[in-house]
KEBA-134667 format. One line per 2 residues: number of its first residue (from 1); their letters; for each residue x, y, z of C-alpha. Coordinates in steps of 0.001 Angstrom, whole numbers. Example, Ala and Ser with C-alpha at 12.3 -4.5 7.8 and 13.67 -1.06 7.14 Angstrom:
<lumdos>
1 = AS = 12300 -4500 7800; 13670 -1060 7140
</lumdos>
This chain:
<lumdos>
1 = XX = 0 0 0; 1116 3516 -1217
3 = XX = -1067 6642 878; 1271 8969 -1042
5 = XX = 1119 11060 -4409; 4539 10494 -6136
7 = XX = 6874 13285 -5904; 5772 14642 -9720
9 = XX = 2457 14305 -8580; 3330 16466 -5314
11 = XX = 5145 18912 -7306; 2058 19348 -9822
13 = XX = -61 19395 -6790; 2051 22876 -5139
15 = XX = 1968 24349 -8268; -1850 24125 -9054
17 = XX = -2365 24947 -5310; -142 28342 -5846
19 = XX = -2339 29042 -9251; -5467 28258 -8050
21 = XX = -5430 30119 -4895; -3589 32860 -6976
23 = XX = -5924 33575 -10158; -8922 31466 -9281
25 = XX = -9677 31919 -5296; -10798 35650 -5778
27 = XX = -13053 35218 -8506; -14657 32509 -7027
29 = XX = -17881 34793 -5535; -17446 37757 -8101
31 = XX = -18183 35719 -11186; -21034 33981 -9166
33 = XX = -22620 36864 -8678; -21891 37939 -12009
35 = XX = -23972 34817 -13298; -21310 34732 -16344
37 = XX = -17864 32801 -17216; -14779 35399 -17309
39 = XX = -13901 34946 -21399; -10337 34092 -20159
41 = XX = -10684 31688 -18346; -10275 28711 -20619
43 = XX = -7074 29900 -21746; -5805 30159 -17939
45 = XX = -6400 26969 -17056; -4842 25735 -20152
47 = XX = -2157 27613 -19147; -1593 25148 -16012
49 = XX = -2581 22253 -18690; -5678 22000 -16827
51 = XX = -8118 21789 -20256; -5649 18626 -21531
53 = XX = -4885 15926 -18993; -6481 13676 -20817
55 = XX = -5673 14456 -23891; -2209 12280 -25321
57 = XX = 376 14401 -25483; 1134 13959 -29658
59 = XX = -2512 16283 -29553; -854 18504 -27484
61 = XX = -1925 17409 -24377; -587 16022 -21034
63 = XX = -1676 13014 -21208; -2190 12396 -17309
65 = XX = -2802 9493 -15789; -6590 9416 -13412
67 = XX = -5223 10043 -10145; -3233 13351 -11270
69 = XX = -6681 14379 -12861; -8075 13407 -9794
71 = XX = -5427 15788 -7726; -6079 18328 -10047
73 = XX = -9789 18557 -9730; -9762 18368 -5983
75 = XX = -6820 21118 -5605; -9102 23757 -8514
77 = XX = -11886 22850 -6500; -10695 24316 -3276
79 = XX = -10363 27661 -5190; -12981 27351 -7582
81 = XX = -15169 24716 -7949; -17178 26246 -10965
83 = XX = -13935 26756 -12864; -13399 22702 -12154
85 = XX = -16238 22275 -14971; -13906 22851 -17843
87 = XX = -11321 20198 -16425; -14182 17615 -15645
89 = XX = -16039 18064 -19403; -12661 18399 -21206
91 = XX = -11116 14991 -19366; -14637 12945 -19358
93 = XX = -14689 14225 -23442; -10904 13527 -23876
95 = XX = -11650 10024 -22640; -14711 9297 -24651
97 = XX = -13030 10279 -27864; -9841 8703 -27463
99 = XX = -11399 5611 -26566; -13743 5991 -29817
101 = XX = -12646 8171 -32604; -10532 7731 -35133
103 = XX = -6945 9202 -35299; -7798 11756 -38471
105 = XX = -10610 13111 -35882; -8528 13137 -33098
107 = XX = -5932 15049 -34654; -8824 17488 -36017
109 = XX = -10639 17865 -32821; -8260 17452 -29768
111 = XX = -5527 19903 -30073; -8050 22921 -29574
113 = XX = -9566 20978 -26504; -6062 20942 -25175
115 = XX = -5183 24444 -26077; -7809 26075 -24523
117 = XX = -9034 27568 -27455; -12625 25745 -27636
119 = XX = -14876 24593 -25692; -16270 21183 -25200
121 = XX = -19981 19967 -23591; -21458 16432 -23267
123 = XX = -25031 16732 -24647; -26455 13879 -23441
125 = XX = -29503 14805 -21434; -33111 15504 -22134
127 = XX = -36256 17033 -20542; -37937 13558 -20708
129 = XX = -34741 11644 -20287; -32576 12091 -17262
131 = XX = -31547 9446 -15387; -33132 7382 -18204
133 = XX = -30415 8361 -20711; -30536 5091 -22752
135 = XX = -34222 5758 -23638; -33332 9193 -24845
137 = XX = -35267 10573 -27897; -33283 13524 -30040
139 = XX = -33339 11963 -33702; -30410 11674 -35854
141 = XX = -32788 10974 -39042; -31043 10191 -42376
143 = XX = -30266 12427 -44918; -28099 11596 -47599
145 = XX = -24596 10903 -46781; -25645 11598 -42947
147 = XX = -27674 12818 -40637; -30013 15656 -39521
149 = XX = -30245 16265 -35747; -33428 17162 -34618
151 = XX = -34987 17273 -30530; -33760 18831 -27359
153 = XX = -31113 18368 -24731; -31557 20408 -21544
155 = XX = -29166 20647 -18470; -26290 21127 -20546
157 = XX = -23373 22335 -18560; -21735 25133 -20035
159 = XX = -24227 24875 -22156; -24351 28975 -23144
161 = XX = -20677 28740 -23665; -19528 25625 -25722
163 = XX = -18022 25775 -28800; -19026 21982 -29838
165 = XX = -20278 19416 -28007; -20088 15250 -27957
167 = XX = -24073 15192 -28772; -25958 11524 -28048
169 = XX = -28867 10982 -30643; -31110 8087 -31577
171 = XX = -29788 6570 -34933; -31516 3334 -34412
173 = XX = -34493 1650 -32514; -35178 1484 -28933
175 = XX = -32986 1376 -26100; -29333 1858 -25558
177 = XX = -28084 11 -28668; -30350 2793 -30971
179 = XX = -28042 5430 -29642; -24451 6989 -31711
181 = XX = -22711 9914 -30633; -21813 12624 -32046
183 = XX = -18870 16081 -32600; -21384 18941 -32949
185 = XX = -20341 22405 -34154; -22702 24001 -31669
187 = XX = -22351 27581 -33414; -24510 26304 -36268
189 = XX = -27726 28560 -36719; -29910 25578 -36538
191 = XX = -29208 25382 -32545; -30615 27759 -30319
193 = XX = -29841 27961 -26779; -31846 29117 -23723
195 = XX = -30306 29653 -20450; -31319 27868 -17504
197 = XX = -31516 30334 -14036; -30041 28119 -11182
199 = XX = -29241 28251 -7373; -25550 27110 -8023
201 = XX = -22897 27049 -10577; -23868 30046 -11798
203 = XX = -20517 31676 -13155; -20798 28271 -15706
205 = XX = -24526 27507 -16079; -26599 25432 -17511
207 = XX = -28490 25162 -20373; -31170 23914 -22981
209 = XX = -30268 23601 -26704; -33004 23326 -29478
211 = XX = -31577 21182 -32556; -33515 21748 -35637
213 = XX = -32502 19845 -38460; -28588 20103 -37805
215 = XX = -26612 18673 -40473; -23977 16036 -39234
217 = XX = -21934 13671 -41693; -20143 10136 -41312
219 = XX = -16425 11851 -40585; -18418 13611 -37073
221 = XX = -20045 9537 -35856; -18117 8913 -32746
223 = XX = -17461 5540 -33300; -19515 3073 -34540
225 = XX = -23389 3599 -35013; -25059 2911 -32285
227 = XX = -22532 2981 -29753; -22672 6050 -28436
229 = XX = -24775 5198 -25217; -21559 2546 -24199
231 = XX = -19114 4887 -24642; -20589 7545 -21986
233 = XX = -21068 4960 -19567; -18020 3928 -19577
235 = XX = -16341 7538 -19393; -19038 8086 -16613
237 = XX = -17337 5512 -14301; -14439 7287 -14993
239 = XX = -16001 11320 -14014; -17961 10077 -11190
241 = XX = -14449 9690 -9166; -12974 12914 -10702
243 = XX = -16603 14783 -9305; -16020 13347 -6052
245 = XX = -12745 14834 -5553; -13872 18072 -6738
247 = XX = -16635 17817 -4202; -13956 16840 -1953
249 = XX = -11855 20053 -2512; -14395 22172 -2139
251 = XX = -15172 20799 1206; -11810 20752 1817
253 = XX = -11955 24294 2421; -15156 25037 3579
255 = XX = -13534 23116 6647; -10104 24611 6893
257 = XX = -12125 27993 6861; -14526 26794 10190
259 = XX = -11363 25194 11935; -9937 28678 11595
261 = XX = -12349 30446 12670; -12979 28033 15734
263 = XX = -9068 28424 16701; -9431 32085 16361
265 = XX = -13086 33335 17275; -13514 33452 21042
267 = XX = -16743 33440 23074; -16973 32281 26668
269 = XX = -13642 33113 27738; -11442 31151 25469
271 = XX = -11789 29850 21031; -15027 28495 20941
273 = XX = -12857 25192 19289; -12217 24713 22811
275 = XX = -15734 23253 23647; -16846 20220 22592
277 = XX = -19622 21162 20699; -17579 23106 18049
279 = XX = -14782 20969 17941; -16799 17132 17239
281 = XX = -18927 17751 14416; -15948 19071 12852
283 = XX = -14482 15987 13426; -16967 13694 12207
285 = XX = -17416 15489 9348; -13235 15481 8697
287 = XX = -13307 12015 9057; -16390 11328 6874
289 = XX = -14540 13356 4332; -11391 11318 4454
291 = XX = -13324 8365 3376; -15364 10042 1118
293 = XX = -11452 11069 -972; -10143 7368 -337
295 = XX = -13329 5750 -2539; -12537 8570 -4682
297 = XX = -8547 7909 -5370; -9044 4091 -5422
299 = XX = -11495 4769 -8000; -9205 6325 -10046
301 = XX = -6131 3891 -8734; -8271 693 -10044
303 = XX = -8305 2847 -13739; -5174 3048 -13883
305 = XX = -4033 -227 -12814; -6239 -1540 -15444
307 = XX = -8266 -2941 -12918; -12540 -2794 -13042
309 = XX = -13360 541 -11595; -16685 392 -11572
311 = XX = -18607 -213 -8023; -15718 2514 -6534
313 = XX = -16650 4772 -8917; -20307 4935 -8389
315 = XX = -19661 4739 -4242; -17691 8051 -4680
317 = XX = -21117 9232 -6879; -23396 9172 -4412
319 = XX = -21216 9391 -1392; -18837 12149 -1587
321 = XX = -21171 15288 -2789; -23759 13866 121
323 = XX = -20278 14334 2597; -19063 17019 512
325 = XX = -22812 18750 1410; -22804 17822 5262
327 = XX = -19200 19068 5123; -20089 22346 3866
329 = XX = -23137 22732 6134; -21837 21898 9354
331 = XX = -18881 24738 8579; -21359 27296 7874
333 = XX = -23206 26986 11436; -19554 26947 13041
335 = XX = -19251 30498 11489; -23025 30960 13024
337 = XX = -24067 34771 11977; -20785 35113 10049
339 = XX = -21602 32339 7646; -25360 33329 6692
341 = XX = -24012 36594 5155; -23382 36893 1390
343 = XX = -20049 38313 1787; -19224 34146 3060
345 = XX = -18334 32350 265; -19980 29329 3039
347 = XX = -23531 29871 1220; -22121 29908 -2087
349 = XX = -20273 26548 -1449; -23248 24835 -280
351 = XX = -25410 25842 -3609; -22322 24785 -5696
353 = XX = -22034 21302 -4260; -25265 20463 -4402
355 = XX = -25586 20230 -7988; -23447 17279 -8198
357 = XX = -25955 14790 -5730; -27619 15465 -9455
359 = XX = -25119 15836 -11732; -23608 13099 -14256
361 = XX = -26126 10656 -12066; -28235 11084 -9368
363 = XX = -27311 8987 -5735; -29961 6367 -6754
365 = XX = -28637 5905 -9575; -24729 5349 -8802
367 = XX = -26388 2998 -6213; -28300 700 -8147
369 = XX = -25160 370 -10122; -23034 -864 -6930
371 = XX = -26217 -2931 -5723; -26243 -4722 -9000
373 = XX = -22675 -5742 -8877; -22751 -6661 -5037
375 = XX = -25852 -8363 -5029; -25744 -9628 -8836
377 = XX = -28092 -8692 -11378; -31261 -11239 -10799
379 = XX = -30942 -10147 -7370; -30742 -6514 -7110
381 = X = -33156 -3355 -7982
</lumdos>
């Protein structure tokens, strides 16, 4: 057993640390409030290689291994957890192309992914179709040489912002095996986009995007037809570790904040760490939090390794942004008055985590995935 980052890993890990807390820690509330994206971001976290770890490094990438994504999400996340979106979508896209497309469309649609210099979204889900992605409806209906794209997809992150996105429409008949994926120019005038108003993750958003008869030929298929629905699942047991962590670094310092405050805020004669009271949910919640980033790295560890990755992955789903939430919580009230104010980034922290006990699966959902591998299939949900 190795409870250790290796010492390029470590070094990575200072560095983001220095960058994060430098140029992402004080626009974390601004740009919240703002509702909007700052236009350069993109290009500073590409700076750090942030917008490429997945991507092989002959694309102009970094081609990181999972746990140094991992580290990077959780270490971004302690600064900025909205600004963690662009890592997450550009990794979980990374993955799903490399593992799909073919080299002439890597090389084409890759190096800008890495760069910075575009914007990626997964377009998978639909008003009708959540959870119940493999049942999902947008049609890509024939037309000569291709296809034309017509339905909606709603809850897109960075919806409002994406340049193109790996879109998920029904080629075929019923189920998953009806479904291909995908490389949408999402500039085209045949897709318009409505902005979704919601309680977190606002400086990224969300959105719906109306496809009207988009044109899409053979050389944008992901793949093979009809495979589309596979290859998301499969780079979903990969994101649902990377979320955790980012839940997990977010947390992270939503506690370091309240066990500052409790060493240095006095009441009753002495710091109000002192009584018990203070000081024990604080610790439960650390140590829930600990366990919550273990599933998490072994996730990502078992990826690596080659090894089946699957039941950790959907344990750190459900069970780190639930933590991460409690976490969060529990360091507002130590702040008491202090923490209900706007100018606490506590409040802000709470609404941000929260989205992810929904996003990229919802709790049940990760956990009828681990039941039916613990229990076995005949004998589980």
């Amino acid at each position: 057993m190795h409870y250790a980052f290796y010492a390029d890993q470590e070094t990575f890990r200072r560095e983001l640390a220095t960058f994060a807390q430098k140029v992402l820690a004080p626009h974390y509330q601004p740009d919240d409030r703002a509702g909007r994206m700052r236009p350069e971001l993109p290009r500073e976290m590409a700076s750090m290689g942030l917008t490429g770890l997945r991507v092989p490094e002959r694309f102009g990438g970094q081609e990181a291994d999972a746990v140094t994504t991992g580290l990077a999400a959780e270490e971004v996340s302690r600064a900025d957890i909205n600004a963690c979106y662009i890592l997450l979508v550009a990794a979980l896209n990374a993955d799903i192309l490399v593992g799909n497309a073919s080299e002439e469309q890597l090389a084409r649609w890759l190096p800008p992914i890495a760069d910075g210099s575009v914007l990626s979204a997964l377009v998978l889900t639909e008003p009708e179709h959540g959870s119940d992605a493999a049942n999902l409806s947008l049609r890509a209906q024939p037309d000569g040489a291709g296809w034309r794209l017509t339905g909606e997809k709603t809850s897109i992150s960075m919806g409002m912002l994406a340049d193109t996105g790996i879109v998920f429409a029904r080629t075929g008949g019923p189920g998953a095996r009806g479904v291909s994926a995908f490389y949408v120019d999402l500039h085209d005038d045949r897709i318009a986009r409505t902005a979704l108003d919601d309680h977190g993750g606002r400086a990224i958003g969300r959105a719906s995007l109306h496809f009207d008869g988009v044109p899409v030929g053979r050389d944008e298929l992901i793949g093979q037809e009809g495979a589309g629905f596979v290859s998301v699942m499969q780079g979903f047991d990969y994101s649902r570790a990377v979320i955790g962590l980012m839940c997990v670094g977010i947390a992270e310092a939503a506690l370091d904040d309240a066990l500052d405050y409790a060493r240095t805020r006095e009441a009753f004669g002495g710091p109000i760490g002192r009584n018990q009271g203070v000081a024990f949910p604080l610790v439960e919640q650390a140590t829930r939090l600990a366990g919550a980033r273990h599933i998490c790295y072994e996730a990502l560890w078992r990826k690596d390794q080659g090894l089946d990755h699957t039941v950790a992955a959907n344990m750190a789903k459900w069970f780190a942004p639930k933590t991460a939430g409690e976490v969060v919580h529990q360091a507002l009230l130590t702040f008491g008055h202090a923490g209900w104010g706007s100018d606490s980034p506590q409040g802000q922290r709470l609404r941000d985590v929260m989205a992810f006990e929904i996003a990229d699966g919802t709790a049940q959902v990760a956990k009828l995935v681990v039941a039916r591998h613990l229990l076995g299939r005949k004998f589980a949900p």
